[in-house]
CHARMM-style PDB file with segment names, atoms N, HN, CA, C and O in Angstrom:
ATOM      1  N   UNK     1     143.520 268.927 -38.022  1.00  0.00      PROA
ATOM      2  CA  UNK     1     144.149 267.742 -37.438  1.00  0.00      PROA
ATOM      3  C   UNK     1     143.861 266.541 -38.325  1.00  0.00      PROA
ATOM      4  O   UNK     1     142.745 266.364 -38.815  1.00  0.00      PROA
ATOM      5  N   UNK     2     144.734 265.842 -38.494  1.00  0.00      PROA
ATOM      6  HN  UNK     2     145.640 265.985 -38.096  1.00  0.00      PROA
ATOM      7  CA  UNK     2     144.821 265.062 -39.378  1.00  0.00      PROA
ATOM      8  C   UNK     2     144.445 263.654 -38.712  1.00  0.00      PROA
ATOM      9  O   UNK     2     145.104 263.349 -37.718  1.00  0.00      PROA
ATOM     10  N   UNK     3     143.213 262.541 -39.259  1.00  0.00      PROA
ATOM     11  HN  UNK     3     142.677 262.789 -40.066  1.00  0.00      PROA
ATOM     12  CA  UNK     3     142.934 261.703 -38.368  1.00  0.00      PROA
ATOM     13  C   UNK     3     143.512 260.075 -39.231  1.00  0.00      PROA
ATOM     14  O   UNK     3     144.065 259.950 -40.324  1.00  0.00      PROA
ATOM     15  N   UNK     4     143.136 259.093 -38.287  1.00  0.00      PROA
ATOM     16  HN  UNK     4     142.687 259.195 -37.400  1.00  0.00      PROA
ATOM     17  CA  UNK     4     143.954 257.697 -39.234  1.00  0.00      PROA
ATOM     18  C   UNK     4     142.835 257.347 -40.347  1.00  0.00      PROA
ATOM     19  O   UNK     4     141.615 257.503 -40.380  1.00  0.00      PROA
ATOM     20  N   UNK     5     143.790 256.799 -41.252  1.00  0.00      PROA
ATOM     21  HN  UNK     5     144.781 256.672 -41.225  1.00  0.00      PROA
ATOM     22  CA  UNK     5     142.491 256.557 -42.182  1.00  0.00      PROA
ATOM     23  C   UNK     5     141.373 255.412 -41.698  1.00  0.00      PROA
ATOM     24  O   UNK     5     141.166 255.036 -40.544  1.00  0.00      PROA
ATOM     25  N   UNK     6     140.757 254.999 -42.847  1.00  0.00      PROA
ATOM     26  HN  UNK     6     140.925 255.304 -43.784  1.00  0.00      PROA
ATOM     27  CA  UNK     6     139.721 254.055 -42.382  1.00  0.00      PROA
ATOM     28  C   UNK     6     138.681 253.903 -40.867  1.00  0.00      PROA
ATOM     29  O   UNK     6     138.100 252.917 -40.413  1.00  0.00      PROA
ATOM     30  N   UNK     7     138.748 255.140 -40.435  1.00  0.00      PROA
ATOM     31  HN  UNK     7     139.219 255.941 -40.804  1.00  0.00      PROA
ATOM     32  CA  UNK     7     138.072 255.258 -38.829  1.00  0.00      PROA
ATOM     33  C   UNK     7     139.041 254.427 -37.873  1.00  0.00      PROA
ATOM     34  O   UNK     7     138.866 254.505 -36.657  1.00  0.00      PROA
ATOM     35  N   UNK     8     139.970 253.702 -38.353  1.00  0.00      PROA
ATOM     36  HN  UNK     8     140.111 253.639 -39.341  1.00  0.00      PROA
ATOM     37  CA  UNK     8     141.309 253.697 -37.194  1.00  0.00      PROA
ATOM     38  C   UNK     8     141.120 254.245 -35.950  1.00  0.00      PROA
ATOM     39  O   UNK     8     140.562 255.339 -35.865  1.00  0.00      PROA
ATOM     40  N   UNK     9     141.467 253.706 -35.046  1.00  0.00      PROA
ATOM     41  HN  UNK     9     141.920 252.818 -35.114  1.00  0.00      PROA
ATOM     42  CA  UNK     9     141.470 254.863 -33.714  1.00  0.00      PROA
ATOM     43  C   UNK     9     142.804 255.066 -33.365  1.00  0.00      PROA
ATOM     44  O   UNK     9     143.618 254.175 -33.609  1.00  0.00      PROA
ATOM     45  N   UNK    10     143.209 256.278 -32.741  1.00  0.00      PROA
ATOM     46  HN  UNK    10     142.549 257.002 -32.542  1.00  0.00      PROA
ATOM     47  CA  UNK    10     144.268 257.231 -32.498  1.00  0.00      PROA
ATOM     48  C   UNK    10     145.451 256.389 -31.816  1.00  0.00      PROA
ATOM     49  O   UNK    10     146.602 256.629 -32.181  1.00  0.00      PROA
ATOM     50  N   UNK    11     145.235 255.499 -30.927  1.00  0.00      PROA
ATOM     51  HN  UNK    11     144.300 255.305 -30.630  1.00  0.00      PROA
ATOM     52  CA  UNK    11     145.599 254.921 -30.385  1.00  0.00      PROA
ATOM     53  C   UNK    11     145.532 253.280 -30.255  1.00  0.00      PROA
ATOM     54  O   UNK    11     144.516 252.804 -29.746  1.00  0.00      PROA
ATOM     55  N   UNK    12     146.537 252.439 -30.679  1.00  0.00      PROA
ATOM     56  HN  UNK    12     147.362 252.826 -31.092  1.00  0.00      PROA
ATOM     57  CA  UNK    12     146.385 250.782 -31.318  1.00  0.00      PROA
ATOM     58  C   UNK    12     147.285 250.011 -30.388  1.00  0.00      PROA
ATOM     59  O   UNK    12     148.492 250.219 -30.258  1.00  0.00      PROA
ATOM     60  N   UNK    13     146.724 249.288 -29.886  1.00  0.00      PROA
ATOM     61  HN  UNK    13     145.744 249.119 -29.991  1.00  0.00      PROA
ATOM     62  CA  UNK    13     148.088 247.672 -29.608  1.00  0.00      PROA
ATOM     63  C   UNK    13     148.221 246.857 -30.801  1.00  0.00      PROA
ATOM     64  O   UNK    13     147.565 247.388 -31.698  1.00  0.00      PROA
ATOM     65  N   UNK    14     148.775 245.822 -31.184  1.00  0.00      PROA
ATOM     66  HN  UNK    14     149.307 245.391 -30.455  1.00  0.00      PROA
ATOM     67  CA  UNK    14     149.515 245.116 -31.783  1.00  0.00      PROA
ATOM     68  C   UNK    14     149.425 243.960 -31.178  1.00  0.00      PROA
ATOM     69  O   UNK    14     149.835 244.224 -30.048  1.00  0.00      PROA
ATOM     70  N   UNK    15     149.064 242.479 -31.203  1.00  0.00      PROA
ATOM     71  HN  UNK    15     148.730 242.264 -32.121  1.00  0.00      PROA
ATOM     72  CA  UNK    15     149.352 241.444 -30.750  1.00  0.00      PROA
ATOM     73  C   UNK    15     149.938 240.236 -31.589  1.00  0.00      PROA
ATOM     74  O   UNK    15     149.676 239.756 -32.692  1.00  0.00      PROA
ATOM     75  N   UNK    16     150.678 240.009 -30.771  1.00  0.00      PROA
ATOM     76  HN  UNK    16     150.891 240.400 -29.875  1.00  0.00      PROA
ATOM     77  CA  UNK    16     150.570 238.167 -31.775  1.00  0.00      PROA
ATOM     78  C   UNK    16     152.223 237.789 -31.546  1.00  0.00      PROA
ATOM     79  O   UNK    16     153.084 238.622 -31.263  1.00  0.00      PROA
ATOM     80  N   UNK    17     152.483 236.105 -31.767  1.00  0.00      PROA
ATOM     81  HN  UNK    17     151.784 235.428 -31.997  1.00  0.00      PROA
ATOM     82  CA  UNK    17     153.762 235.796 -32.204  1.00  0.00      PROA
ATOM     83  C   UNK    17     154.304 236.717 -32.542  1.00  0.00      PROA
ATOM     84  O   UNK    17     153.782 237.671 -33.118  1.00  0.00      PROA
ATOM     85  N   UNK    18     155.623 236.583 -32.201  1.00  0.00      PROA
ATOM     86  HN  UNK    18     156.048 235.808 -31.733  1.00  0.00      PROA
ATOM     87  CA  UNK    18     156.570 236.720 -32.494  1.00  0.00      PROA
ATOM     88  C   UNK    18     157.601 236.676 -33.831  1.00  0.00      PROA
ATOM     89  O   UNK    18     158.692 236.126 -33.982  1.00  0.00      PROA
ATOM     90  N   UNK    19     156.975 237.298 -34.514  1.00  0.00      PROA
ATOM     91  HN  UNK    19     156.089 237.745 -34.392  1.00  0.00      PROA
ATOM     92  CA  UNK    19     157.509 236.245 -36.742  1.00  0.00      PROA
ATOM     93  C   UNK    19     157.232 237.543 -37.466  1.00  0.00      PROA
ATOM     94  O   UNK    19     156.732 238.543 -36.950  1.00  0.00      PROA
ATOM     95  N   UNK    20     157.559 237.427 -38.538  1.00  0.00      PROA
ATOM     96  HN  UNK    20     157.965 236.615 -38.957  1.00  0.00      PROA
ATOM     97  CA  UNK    20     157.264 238.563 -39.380  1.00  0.00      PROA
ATOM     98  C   UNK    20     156.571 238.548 -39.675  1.00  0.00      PROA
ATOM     99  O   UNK    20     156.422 239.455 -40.493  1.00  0.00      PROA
ATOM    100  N   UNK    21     155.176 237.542 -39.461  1.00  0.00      PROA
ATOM    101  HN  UNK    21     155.297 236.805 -38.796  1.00  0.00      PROA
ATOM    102  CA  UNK    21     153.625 238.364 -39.821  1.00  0.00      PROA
ATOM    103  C   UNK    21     153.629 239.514 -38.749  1.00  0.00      PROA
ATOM    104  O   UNK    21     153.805 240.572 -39.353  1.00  0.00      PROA
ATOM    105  N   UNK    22     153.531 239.680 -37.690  1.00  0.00      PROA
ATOM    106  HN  UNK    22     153.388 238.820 -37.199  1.00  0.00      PROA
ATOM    107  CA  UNK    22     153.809 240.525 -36.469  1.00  0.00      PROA
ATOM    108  C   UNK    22     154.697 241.655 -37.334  1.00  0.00      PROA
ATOM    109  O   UNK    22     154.178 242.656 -37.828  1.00  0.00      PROA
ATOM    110  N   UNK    23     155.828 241.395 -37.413  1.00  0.00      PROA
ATOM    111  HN  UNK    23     156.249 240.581 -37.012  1.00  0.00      PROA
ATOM    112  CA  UNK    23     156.676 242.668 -37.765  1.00  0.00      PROA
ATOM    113  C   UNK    23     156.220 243.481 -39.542  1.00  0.00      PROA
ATOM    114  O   UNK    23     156.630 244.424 -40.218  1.00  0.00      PROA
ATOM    115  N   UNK    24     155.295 242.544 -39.639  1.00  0.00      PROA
ATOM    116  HN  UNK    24     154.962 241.777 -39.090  1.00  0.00      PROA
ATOM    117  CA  UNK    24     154.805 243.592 -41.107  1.00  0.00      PROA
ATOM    118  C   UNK    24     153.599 244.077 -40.196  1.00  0.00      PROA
ATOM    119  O   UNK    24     153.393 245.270 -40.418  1.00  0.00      PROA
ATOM    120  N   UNK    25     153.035 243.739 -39.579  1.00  0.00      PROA
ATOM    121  HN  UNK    25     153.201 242.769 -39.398  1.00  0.00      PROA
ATOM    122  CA  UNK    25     151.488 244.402 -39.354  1.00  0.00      PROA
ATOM    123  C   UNK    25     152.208 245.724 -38.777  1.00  0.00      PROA
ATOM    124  O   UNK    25     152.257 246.702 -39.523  1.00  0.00      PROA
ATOM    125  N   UNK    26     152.809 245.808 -37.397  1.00  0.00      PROA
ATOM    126  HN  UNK    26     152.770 245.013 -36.791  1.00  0.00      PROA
ATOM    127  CA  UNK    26     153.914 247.066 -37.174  1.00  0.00      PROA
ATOM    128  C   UNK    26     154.395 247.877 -38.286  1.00  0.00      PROA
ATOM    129  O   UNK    26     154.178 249.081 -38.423  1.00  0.00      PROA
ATOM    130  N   UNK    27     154.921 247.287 -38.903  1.00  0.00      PROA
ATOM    131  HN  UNK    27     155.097 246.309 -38.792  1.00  0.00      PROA
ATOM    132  CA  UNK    27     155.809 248.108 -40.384  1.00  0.00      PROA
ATOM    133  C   UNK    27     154.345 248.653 -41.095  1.00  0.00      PROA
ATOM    134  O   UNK    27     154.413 249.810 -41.511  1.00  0.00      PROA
ATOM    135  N   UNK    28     153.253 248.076 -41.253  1.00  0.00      PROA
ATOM    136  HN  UNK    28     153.198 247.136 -40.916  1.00  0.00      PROA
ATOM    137  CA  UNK    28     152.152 248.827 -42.008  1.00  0.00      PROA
ATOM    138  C   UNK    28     151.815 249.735 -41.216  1.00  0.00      PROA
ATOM    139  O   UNK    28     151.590 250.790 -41.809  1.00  0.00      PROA
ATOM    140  N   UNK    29     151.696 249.774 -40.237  1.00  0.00      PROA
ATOM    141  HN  UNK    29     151.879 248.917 -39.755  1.00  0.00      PROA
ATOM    142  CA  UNK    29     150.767 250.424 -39.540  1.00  0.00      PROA
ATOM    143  C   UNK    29     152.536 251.660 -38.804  1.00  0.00      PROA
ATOM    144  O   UNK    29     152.622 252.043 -37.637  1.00  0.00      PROA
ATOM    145  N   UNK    30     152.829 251.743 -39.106  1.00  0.00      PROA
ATOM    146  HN  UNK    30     152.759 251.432 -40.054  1.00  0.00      PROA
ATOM    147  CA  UNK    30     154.464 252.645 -38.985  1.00  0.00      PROA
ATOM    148  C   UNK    30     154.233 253.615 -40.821  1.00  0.00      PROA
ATOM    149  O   UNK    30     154.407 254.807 -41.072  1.00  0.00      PROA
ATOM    150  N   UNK    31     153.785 252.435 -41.778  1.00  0.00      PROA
ATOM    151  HN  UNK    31     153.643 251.466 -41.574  1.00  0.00      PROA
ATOM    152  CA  UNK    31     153.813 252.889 -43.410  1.00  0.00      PROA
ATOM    153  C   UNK    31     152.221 253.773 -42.934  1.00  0.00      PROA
ATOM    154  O   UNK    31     152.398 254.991 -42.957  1.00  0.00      PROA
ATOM    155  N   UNK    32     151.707 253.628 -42.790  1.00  0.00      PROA
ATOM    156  HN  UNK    32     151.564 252.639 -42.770  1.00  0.00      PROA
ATOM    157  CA  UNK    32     150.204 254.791 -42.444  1.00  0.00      PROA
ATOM    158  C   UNK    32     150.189 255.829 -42.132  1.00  0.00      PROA
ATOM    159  O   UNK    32     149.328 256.553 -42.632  1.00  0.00      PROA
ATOM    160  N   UNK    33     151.298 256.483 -40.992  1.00  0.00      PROA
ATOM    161  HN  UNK    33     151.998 255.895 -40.586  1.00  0.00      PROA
ATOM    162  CA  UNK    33     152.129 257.174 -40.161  1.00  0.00      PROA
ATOM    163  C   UNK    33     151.705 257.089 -38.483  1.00  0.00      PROA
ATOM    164  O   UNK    33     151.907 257.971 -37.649  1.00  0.00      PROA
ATOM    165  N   UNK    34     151.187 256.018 -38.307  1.00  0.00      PROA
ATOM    166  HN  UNK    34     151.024 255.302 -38.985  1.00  0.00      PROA
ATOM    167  CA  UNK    34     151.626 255.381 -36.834  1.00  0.00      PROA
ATOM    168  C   UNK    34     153.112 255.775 -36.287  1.00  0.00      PROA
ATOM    169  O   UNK    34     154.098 255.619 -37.008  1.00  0.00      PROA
ATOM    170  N   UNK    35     153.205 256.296 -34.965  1.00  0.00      PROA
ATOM    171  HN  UNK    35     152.404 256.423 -34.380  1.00  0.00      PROA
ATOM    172  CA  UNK    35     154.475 255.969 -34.562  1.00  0.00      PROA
ATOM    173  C   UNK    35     154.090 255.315 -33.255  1.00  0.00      PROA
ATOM    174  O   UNK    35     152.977 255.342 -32.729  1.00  0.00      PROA
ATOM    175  N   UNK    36     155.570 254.514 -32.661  1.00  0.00      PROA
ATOM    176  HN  UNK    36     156.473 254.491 -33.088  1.00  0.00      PROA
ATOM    177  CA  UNK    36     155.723 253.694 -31.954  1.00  0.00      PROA
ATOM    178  C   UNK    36     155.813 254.291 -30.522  1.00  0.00      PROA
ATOM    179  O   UNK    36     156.540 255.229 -30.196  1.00  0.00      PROA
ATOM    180  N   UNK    37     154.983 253.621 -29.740  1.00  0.00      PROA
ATOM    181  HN  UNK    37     154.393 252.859 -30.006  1.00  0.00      PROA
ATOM    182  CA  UNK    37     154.428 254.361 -28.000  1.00  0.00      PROA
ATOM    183  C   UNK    37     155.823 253.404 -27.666  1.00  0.00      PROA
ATOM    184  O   UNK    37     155.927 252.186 -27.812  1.00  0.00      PROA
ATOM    185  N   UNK    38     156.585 254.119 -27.301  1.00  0.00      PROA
ATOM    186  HN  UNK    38     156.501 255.108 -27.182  1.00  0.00      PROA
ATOM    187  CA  UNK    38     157.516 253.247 -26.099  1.00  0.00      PROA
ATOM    188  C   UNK    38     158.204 251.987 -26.891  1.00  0.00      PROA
ATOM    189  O   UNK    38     158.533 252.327 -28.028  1.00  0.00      PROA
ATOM    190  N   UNK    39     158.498 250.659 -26.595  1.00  0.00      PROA
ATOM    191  HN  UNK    39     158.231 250.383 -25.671  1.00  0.00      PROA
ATOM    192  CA  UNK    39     158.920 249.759 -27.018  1.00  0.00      PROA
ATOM    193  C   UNK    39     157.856 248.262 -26.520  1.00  0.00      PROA
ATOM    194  O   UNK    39     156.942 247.985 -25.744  1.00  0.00      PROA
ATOM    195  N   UNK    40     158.246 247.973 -26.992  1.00  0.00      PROA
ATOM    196  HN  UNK    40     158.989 248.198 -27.622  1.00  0.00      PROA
ATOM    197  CA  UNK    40     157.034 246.426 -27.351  1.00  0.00      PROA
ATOM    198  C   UNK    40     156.981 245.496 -25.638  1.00  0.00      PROA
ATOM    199  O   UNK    40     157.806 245.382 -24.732  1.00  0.00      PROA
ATOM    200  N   UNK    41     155.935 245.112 -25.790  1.00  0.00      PROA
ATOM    201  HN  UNK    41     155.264 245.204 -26.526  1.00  0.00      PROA
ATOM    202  CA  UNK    41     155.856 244.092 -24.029  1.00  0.00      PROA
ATOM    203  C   UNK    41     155.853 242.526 -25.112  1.00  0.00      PROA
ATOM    204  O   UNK    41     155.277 242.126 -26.124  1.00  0.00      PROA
ATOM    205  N   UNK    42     157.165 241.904 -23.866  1.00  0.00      PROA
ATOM    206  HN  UNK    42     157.633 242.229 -23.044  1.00  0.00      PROA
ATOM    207  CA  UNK    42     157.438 240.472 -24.601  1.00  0.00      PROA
ATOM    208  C   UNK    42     156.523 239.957 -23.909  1.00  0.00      PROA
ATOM    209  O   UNK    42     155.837 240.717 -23.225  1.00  0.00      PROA
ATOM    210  N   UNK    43     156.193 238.178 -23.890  1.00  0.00      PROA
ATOM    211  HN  UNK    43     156.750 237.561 -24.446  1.00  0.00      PROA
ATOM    212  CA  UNK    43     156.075 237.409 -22.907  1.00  0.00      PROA
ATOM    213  C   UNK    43     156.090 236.147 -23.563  1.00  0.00      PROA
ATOM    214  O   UNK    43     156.180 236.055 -24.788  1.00  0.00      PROA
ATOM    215  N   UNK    44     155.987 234.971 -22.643  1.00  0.00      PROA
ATOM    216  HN  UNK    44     155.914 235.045 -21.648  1.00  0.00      PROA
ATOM    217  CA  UNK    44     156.214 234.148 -22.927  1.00  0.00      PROA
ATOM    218  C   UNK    44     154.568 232.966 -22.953  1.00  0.00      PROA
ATOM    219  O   UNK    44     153.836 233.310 -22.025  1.00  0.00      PROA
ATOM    220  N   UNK    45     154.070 231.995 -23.624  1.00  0.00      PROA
ATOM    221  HN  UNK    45     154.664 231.716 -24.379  1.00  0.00      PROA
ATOM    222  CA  UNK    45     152.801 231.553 -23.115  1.00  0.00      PROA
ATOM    223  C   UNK    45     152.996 230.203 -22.793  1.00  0.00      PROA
ATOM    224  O   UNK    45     152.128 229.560 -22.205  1.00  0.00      PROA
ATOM    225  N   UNK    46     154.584 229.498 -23.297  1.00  0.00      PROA
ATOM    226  HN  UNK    46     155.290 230.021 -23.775  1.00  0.00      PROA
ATOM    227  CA  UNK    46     154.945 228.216 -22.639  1.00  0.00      PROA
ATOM    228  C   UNK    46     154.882 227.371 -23.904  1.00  0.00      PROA
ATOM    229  O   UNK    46     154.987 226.159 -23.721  1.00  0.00      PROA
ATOM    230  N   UNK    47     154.700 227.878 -25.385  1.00  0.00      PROA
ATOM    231  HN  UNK    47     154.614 228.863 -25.534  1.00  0.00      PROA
ATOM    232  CA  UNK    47     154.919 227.366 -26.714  1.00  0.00      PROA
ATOM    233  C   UNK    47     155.791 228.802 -27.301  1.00  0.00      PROA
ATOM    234  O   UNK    47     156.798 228.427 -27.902  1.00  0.00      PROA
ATOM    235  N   UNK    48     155.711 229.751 -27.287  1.00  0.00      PROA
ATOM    236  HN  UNK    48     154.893 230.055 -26.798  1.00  0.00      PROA
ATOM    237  CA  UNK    48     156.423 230.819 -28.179  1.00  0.00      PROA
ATOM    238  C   UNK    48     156.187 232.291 -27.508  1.00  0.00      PROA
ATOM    239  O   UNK    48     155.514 232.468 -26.492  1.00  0.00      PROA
ATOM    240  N   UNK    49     156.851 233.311 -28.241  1.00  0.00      PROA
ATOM    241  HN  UNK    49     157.398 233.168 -29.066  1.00  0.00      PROA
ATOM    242  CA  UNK    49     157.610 234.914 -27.651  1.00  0.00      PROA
ATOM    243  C   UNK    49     155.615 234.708 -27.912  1.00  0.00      PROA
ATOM    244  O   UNK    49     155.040 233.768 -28.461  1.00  0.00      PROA
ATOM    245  N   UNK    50     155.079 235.808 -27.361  1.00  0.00      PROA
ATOM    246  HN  UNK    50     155.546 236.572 -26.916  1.00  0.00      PROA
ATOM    247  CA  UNK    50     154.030 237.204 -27.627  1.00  0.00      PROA
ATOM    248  C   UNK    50     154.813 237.903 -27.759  1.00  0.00      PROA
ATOM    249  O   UNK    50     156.004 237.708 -27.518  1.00  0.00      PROA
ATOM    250  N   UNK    51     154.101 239.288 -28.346  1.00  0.00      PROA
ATOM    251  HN  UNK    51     153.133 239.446 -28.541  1.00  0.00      PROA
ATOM    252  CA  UNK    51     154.962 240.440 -28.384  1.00  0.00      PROA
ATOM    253  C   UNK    51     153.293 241.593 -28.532  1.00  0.00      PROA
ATOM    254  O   UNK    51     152.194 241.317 -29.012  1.00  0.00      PROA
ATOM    255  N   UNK    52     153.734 242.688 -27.974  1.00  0.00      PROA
ATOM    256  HN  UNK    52     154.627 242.912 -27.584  1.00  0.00      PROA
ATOM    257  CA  UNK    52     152.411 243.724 -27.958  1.00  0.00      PROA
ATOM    258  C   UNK    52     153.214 244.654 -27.564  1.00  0.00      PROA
ATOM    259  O   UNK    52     153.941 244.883 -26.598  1.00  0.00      PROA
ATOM    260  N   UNK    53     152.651 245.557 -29.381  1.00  0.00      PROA
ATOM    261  HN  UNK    53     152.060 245.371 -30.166  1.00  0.00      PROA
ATOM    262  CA  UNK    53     153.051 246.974 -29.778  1.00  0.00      PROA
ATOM    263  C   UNK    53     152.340 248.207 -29.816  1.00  0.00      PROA
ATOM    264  O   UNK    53     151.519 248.323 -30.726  1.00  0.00      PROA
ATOM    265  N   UNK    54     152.513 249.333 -28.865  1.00  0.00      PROA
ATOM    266  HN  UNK    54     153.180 249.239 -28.126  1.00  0.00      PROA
ATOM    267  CA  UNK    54     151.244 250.533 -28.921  1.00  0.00      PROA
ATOM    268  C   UNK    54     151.994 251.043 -29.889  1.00  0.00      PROA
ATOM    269  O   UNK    54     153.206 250.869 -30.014  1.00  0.00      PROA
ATOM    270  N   UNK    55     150.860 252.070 -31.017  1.00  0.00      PROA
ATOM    271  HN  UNK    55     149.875 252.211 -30.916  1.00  0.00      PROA
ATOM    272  CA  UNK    55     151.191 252.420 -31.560  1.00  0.00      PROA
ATOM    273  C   UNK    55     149.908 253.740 -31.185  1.00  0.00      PROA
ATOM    274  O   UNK    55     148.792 253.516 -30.716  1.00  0.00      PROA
ATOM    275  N   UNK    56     150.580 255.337 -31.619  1.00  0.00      PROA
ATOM    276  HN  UNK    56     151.487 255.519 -31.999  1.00  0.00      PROA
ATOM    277  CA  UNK    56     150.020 256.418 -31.698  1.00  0.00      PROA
ATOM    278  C   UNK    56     150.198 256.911 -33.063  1.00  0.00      PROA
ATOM    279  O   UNK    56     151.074 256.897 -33.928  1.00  0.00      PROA
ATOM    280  N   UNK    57     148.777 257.438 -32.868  1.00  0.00      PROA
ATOM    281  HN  UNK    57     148.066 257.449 -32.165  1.00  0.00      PROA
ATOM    282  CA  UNK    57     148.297 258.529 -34.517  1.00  0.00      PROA
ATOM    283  C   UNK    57     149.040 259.833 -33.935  1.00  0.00      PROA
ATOM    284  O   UNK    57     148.725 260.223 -32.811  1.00  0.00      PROA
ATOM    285  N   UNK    58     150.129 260.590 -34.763  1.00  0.00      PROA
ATOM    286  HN  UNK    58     150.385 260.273 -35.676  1.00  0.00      PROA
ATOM    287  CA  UNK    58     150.613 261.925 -34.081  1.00  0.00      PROA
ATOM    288  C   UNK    58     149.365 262.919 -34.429  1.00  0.00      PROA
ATOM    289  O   UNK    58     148.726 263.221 -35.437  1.00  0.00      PROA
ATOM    290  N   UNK    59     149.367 263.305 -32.860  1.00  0.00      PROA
ATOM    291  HN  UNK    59     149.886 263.059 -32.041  1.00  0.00      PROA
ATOM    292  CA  UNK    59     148.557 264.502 -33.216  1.00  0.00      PROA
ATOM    293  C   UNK    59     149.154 266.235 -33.157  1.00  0.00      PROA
ATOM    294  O   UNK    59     149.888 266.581 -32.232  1.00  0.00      PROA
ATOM    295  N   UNK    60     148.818 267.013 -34.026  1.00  0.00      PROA
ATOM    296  HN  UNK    60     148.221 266.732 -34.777  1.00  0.00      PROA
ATOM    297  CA  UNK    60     149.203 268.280 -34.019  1.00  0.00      PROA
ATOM    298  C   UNK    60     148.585 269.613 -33.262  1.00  0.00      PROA
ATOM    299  O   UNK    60     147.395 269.889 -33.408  1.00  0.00      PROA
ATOM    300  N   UNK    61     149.215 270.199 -32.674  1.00  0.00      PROA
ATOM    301  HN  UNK    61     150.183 269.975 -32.555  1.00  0.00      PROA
ATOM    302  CA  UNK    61     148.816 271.140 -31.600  1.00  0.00      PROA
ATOM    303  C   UNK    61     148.093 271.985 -32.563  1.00  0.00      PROA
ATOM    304  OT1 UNK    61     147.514 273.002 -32.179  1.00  0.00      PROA
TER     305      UNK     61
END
């Protein structure tokens, strides 16, 4: 079984604005071979979007 590098754990959220610092940390962590749990939780804090992304390490049977 193949584990994430750097002691990573199997299982990650994602936080932050809404901007493409946000959408590269996703895209790296997608480039690692992260895939995407479901689709992203918006919200709002009353200045700008949040956005929070799970991401899973695939694991092999």
């Amino acid at each position: 079984m193949r584990t994430p590098p750097d002691g990573l754990p199997i299982y990650r959220v994602l936080t932050g604005p809404d901007d493409a610092t946000f959408c590269q940390r996703v895209s790296e962590a997608i480039g690692l071979g992260y895939e995407l749990h479901e689709g992203p939780a918006i919200s709002f804090n009353g200045e700008r979007v949040i956005v929070a992304q799970a991401l899973l390490w695939p694991t092999q049977p």
